[in-house]
C-alpha positions in Angstrom: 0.0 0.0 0.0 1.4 3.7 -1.1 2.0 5.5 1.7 0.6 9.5 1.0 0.2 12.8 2.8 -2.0 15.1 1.6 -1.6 19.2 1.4 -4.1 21.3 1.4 -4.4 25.3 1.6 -6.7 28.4 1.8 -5.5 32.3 1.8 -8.1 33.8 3.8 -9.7 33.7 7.0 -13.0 33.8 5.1 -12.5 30.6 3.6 -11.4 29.2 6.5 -14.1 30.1 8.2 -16.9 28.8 5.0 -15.0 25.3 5.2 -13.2 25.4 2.0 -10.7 23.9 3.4 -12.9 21.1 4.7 -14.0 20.4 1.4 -10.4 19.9 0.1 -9.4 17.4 2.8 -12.3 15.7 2.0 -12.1 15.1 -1.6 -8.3 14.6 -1.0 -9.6 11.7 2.1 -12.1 10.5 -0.4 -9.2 10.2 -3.6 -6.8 8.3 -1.3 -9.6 5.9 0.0 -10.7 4.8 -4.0 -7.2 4.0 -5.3 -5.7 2.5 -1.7 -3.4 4.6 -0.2 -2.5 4.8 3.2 -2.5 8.2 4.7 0.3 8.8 7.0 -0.3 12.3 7.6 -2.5 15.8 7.0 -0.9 19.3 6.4 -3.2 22.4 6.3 -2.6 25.5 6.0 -5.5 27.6 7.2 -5.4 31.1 5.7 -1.6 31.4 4.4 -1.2 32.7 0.9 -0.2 31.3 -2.3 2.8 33.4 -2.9 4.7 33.1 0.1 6.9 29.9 0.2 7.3 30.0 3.9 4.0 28.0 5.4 4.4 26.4 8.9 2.6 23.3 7.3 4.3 23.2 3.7 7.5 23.3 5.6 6.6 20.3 8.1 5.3 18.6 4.6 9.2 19.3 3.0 11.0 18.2 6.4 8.7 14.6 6.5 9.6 14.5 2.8 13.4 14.3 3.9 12.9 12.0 6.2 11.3 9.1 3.8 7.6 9.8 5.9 5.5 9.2 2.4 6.2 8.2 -1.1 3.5 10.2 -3.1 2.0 13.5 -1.6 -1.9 14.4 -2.6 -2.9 18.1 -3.3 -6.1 19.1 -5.2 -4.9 22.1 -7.8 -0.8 23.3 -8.1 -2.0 26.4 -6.6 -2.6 25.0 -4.0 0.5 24.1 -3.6 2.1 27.4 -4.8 0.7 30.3 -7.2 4.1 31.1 -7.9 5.4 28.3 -10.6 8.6 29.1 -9.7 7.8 27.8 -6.5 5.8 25.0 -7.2 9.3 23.7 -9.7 11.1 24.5 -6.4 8.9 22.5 -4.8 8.7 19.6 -7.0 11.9 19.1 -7.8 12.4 18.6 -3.8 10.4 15.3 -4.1 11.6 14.2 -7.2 14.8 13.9 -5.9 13.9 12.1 -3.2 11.8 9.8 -5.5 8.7 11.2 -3.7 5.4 11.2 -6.6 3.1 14.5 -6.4 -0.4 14.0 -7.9 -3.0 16.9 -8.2 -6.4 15.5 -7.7 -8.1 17.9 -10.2 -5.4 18.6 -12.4 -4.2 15.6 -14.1 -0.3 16.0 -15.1 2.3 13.3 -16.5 6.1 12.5 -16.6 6.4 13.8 -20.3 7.6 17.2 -21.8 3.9 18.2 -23.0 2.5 17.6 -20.0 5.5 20.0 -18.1 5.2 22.2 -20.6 1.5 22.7 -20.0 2.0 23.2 -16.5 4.5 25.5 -16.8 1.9 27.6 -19.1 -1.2 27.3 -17.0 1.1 28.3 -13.6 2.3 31.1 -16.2 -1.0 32.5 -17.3 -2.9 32.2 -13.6 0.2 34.3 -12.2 -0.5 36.7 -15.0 -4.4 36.8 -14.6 -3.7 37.7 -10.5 -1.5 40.8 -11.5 -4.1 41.6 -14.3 -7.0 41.5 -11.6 -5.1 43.3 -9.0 -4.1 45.9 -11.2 -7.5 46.6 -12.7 -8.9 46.8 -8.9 -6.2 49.2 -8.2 -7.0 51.6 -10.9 -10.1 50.8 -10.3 -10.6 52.3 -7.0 -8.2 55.4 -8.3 -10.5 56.4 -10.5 -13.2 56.0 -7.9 -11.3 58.2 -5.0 -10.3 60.8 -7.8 -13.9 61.4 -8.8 -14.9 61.8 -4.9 -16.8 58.5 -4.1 -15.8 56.8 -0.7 -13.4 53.2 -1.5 -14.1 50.7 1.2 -17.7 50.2 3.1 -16.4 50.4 7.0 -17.4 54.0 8.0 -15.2 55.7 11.0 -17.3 56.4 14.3 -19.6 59.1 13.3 -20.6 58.0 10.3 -22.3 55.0 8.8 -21.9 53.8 5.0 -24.6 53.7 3.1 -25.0 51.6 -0.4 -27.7 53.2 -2.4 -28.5 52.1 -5.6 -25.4 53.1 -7.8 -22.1 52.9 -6.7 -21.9 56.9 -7.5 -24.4 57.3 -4.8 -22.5 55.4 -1.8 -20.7 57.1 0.8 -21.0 58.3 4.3 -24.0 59.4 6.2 -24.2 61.2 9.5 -24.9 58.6 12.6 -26.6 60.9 14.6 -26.2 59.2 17.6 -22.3 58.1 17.1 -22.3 61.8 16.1 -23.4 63.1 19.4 -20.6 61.1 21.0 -17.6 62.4 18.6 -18.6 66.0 19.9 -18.5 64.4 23.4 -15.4 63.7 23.2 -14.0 66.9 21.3 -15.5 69.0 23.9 -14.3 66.7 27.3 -10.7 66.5 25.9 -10.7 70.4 25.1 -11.6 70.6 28.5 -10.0 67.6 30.5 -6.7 67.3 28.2 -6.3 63.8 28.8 -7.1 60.8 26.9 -7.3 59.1 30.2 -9.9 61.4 31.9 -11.7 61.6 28.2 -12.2 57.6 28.7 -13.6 57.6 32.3 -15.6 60.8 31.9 -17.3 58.3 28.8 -17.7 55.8 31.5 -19.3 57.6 33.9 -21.4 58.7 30.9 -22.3 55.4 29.8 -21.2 55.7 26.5 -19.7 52.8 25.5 -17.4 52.2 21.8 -19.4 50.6 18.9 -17.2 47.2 19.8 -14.3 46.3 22.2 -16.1 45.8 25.3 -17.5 49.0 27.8 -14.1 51.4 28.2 -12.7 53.2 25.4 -8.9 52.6 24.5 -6.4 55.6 24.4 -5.5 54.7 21.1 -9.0 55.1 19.7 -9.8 58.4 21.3 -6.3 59.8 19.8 -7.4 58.4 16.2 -10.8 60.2 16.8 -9.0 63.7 17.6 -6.5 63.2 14.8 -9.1 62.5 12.1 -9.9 64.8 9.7 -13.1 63.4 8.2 -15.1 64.9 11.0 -14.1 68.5 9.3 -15.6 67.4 6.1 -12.3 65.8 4.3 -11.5 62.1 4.2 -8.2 60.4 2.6 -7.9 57.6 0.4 -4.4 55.8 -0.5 -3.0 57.0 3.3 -1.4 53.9 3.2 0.7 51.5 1.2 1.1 47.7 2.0 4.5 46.3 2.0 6.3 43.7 3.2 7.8 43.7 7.1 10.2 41.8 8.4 9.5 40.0 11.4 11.1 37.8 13.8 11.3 34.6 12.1 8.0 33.7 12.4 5.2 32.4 10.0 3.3 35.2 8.2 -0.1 34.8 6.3 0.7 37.4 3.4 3.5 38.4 1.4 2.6 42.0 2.0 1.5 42.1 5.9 3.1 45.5 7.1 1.5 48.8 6.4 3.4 52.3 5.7 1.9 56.0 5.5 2.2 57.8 2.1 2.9 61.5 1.7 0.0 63.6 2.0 0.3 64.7 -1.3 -0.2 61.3 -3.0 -3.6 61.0 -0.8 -6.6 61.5 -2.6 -9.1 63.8 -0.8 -13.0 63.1 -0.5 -15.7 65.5 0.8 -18.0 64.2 3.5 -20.7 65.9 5.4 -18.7 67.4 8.8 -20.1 66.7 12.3 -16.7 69.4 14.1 -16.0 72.9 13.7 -12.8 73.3 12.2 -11.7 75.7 14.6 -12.5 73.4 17.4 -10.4 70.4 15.7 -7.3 72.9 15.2 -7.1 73.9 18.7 -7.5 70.1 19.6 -4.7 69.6 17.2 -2.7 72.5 18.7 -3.4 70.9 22.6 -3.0 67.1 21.4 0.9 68.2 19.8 1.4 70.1 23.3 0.9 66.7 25.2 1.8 63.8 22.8 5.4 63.5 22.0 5.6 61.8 18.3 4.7 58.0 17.6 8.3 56.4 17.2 10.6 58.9 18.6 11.3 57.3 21.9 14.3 58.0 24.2 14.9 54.8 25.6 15.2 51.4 24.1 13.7 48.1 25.4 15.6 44.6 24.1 12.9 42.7 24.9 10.0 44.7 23.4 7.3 42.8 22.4 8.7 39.2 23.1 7.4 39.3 26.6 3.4 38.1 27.9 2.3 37.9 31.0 1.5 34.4 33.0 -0.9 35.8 34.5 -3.4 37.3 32.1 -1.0 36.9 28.9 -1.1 40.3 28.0 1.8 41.8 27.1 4.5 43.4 28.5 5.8 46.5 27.5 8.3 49.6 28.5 8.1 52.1 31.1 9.6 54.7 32.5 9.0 55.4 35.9 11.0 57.6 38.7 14.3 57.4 36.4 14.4 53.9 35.7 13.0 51.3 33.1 11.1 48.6 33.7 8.7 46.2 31.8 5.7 46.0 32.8 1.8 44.0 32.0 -0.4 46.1 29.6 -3.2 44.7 30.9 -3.1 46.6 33.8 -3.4 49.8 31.9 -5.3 48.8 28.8 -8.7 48.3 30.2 -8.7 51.9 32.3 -11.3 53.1 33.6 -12.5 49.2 34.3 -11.1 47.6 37.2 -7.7 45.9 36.8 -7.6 42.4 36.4 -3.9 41.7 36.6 -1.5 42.4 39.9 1.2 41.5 37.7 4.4 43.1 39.4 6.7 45.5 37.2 10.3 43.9 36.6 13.5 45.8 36.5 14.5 46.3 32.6 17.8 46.4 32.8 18.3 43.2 35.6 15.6 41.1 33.1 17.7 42.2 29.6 20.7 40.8 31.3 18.9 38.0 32.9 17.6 36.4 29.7 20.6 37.2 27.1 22.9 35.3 29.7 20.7 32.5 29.8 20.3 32.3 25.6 24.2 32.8 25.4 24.3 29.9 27.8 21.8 27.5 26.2 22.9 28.3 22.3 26.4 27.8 23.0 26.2 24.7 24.4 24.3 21.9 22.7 23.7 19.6 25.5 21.4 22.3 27.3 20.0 23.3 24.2 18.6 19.9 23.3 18.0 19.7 27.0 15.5 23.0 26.6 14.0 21.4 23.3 13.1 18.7 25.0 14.4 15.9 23.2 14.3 12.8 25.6 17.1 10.2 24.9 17.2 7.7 23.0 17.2 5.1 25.6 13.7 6.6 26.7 12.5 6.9 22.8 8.5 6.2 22.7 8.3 2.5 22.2 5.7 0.9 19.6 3.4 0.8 22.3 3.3 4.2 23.3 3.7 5.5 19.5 0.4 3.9 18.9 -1.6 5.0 22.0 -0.3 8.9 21.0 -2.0 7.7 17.9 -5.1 7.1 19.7 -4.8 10.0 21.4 -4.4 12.4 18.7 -7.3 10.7 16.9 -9.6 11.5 20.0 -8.1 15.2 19.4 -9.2 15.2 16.2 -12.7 13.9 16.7 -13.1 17.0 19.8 -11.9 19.1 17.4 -14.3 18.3 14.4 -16.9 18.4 17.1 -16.3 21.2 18.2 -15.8 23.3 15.5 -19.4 22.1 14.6 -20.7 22.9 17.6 -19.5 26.7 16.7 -20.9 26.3 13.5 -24.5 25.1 15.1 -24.2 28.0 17.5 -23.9 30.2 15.0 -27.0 29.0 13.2 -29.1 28.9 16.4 -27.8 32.8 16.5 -29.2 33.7 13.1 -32.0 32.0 13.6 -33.0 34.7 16.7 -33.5 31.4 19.1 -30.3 33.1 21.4 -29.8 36.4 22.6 -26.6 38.0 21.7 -24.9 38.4 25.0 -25.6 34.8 25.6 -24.3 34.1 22.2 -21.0 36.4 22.7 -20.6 34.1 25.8 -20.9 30.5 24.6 -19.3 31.5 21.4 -16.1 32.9 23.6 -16.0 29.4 25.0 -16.0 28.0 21.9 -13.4 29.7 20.7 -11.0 29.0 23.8 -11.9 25.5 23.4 -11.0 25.0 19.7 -7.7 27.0 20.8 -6.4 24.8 23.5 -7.3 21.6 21.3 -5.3 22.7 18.6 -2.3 23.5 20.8 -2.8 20.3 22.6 -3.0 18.9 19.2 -0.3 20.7 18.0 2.4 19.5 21.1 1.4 15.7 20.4 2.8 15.9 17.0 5.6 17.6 17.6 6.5 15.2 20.6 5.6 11.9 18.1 7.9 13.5 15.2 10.6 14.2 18.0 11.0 11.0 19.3 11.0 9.7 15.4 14.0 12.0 14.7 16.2 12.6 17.7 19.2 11.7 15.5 18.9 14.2 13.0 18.0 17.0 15.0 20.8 16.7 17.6 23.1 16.8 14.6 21.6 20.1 13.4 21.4 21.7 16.9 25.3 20.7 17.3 26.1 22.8 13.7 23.9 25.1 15.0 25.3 25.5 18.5 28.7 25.6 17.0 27.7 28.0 14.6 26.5 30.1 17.0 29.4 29.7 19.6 31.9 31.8 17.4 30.0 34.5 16.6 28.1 35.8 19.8 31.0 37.9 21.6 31.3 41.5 21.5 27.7 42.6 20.5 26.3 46.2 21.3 23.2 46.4 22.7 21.2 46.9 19.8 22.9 43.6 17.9 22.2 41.7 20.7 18.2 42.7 20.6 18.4 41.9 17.1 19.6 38.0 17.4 17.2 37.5 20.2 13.8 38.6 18.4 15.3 36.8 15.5 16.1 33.8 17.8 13.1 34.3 20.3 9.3 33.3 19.8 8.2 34.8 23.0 9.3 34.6 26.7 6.6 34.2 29.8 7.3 36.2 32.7 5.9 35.2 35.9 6.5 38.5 37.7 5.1 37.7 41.2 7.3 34.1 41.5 9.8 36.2 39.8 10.6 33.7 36.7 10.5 33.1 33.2 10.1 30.8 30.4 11.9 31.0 26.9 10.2 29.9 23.9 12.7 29.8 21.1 13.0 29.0 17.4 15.9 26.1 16.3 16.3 25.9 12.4 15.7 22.4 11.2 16.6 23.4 7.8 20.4 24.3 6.7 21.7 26.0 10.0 24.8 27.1 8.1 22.1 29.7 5.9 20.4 30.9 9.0 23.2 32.4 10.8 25.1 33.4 8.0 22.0 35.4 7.3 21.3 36.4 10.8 24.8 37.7 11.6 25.0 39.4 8.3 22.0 41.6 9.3 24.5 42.3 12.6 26.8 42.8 9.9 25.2 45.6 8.8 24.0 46.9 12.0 27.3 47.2 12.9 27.8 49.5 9.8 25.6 51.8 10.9 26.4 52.3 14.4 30.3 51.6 14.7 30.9 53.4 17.8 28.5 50.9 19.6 27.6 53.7 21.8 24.0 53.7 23.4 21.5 56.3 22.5 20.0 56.3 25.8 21.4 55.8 29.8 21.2 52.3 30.5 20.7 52.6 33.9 19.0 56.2 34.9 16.8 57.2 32.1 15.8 60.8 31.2 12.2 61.9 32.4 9.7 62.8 30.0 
């Protein structure tokens, strides 16, 4: 019996939450089942698109295909696999070398030069028809902003969108009520000057946000006094999408970062105003008086945005407070003027930096700790047939309280539509819903990568020694900011318990061609190096300048 594993992909959350997906697996479950293969294994990728090679799922799929896992692999369409033919060649060629067969359910292709050929073409003319229809829907809504009609149907708080009967007849309408509240909160923070009195003086008003829960968040008040379509102008282009590097981590898009355009490439649109434009220019003149600029910050924090709380699993961010930095829970902040509901302790910045680069320079450098803190168990202690087929049993039990209840979601939802719940209760059930289709995926999620461990404690030993090694000769002598740099690269996140005063590091450890990974970290220190050769500080490490 062929042994197979089957791919399958979708590039938005909207599929993923229709079941398109579903309907892959399916007809891939159904394919295997009439001509007798065994399934060894599923990879899905739920809302990852088509052009990015990296996929946490294609990767595992390429990684089990060097190991010998399958000997044919089951997808429905190549793009599913890629829409990039480059990448799908890439791709193929992989297997083929490893004798590995690839067979697209819907798309019949053979071993012979016509049938490449024709692939080729077809991957050729479908990556031409998504720049065609991408580049008509641009110009598209150009030509829309540039004769004044509003792009996009989510109106800003104020204002609701309405369709009308043409599309030259759409745009924003006046909410009175939402309208009310926008002069509300003009008029408090012209009088209060504080985003933080603006927010309880809402609470004590009753006025809640259209969604987000009951308080309203700084960040949404401050986009509310910045906003010029409440003087009668709204922008369209503001923004460009581009692609951000992150910390080595999975991202769904190619193009998942966002940057601001000049203001003279935005496109202006007249709305109907609900402010007085000499009321929004003094707001503007008070907010620059009390807000320092977004991104201009005197201090820096190594460990921003790496850090979540154990308690609540909010995150932690920088402060300064009394001269000194520290790290502290945002949750304790975030849901003002509610009651806190974290007593998360702040944590010295400067003793937690040291703290955790100490103990990565530790583990990294020295491969018996770092298989130690991956948590490979010994060979001696390798799962035995036994125990390999009873986490079998109990990974198909996952699988079944998964299915269930991801259908129980979908039944609640119905039950919803239908008007036989009421929409608190809904908000409720379907919360704990959510959590439970969560923690059954990460449970999930830690049972195969314990069964795949104990298949290949051999091989991934040898890659954390060239790793460790690798790593060994080129960690000395960093500045500060190379050092924060390796660790966000190196770093998934790290859970502080600031009460018991400890932490957990959750790391990242290339299973694929160490030598390429730190070559291409260290030459991105390379270059930070460039740019600051001094190594000098741009801040006080220990006393830090008051605001």
């Amino acid at each position: 019996m062929t042994k197979v594993g089957i791919y399958a992909r979708v590039s938005s959350e909207k599929q993923e939450q229709e079941g398109t997906i579903k309907s892959q697996i399916t007809a891939l479950r159904d394919f295997g089942s009439k001509n007798n293969f065994e399934i060894v294994d599923e990879y899905l990728d739920d809302g990852y698109s088509g052009e990015l090679l990296a996929r946490p799922q294609l990767d595992r799929l390429r990684d089990d295909a060097d190991r010998g896992k399958f000997e044919k692999v089951l997808i429905l369409h190549p793009d599913r696999l890629s829409r990039k033919y480059a990448y799908q060649v890439l791709i193929m060629e992989e297997f083929k070398k490893r004798n590995i067969g690839v067979e697209f359910v819907n798309h019949k292709i053979g071993d012979n030069p016509e049938d490449e050929l024709l692939l080729q073409v077809q991957g050729a003319v479908a990556e031409y028809e998504k720049t065609k229809i991408l580049e008509r829907s641009r110009r598209g809504k150009l030509a829309q902003a540039k004769s004044g009609r509003i792009i996009g149907n989510i109106a800003p708080y104020g204002y609701s969108y309405e369709k009308g009967q043409a599309k030259i007849t759409r745009g924003y309408t006046i909410n009175e009520g939402e309208a009310g509240v926008v002069k509300t909160i003009f008029g408090l923070y012209s009088e209060l000057g504080s985003l933080s009195r603006v927010s309880k003086g809402l609470k004590e008003l009753g006025i809640a946000p259209r969604k987000n829960g009951e308080a309203w968040r700084h960040s949404s008040l401050y986009r509310i006094l910045r906003d010029e379509t409440y003087i009668g102008t709204t922008y369209y282009g503001k923004h460009r999408s581009v692609e951000k590097e992150g910390n080595g981590g999975y991202k769904r898009t190619k193009k998942s970062g966002r940057e601001w355009r000049d203001k003279k490439d935005w496109f202006p649109i007249e709305v109907k105003p609900i402010i007085d434009k000499t009321i929004f220019e003094n707001t503007q003149r008070l907010l620059q008086k009390r807000f320092r600029p977004f991104g201009v910050a005197r201090l820096k924090y190594m460990l921003g945005g790496l850090l979540k709380c154990a308690n609540c699993g909010h995150t932690f961010t920088g402060e300064n407070g009394h001269g000194f930095r520290y790290y502290r829970c945002s949750n304790r902040l975030r849901r003002h003027p509610l009651p806190k509901n974290c007593d998360a302790r702040m944590v010295n910045a400067d003793r937690l930096e040291e703290a955790v680069w100490k103990a990565m320079s530790e583990i990294i450098t020295k491969p018996s700790l770092l298989i130690k803190s991956a948590g490979l168990i010994a060979e001696k202690e390798e799962l035995n047939r036994n125990k390999e087929e009873g986490f079998f049993k109990e990974l198909k039990m996952m699988e079944e309280k998964l299915d269930k209840e991801i259908a129980r979601r979908d039944r609640l939802v119905e039950v919803y539509r239908d008007g036989d719940i009421g929409k608190e209760a809904y908000k409720i059930k379907m919360e704990q819903s959510h959590n439970a289709i969560e923690t059954l995926k990460r449970d999930k999620a830690e049972k195969d990568k314990i069964l795949q461990q104990s298949k290949n404690i051999p091989l991934l030993k040898e890659v954390i020694y060239k790793f460790s090694s690798l790593m060994k000769s080129k960690m000395s002598n960093l500045t500060y900011d190379q050092k924060q740099l390796v660790l966000r690269l190196l770093i998934d996140r790290i859970i502080v318990d600031s009460n018991n005063k400890s932490i957990v590091i959750k790391g990242v450890i290339p299973t694929r061609e160490p030598e390429k990974v730190v070559g291409e970290l260290f030459s991105r220190v390379g270059g930070l190096l460039q740019l600051n050769p001094s190594g000098s500080l741009p801040y006080l490490p220990k006393k830090a300048e008051a605001r």
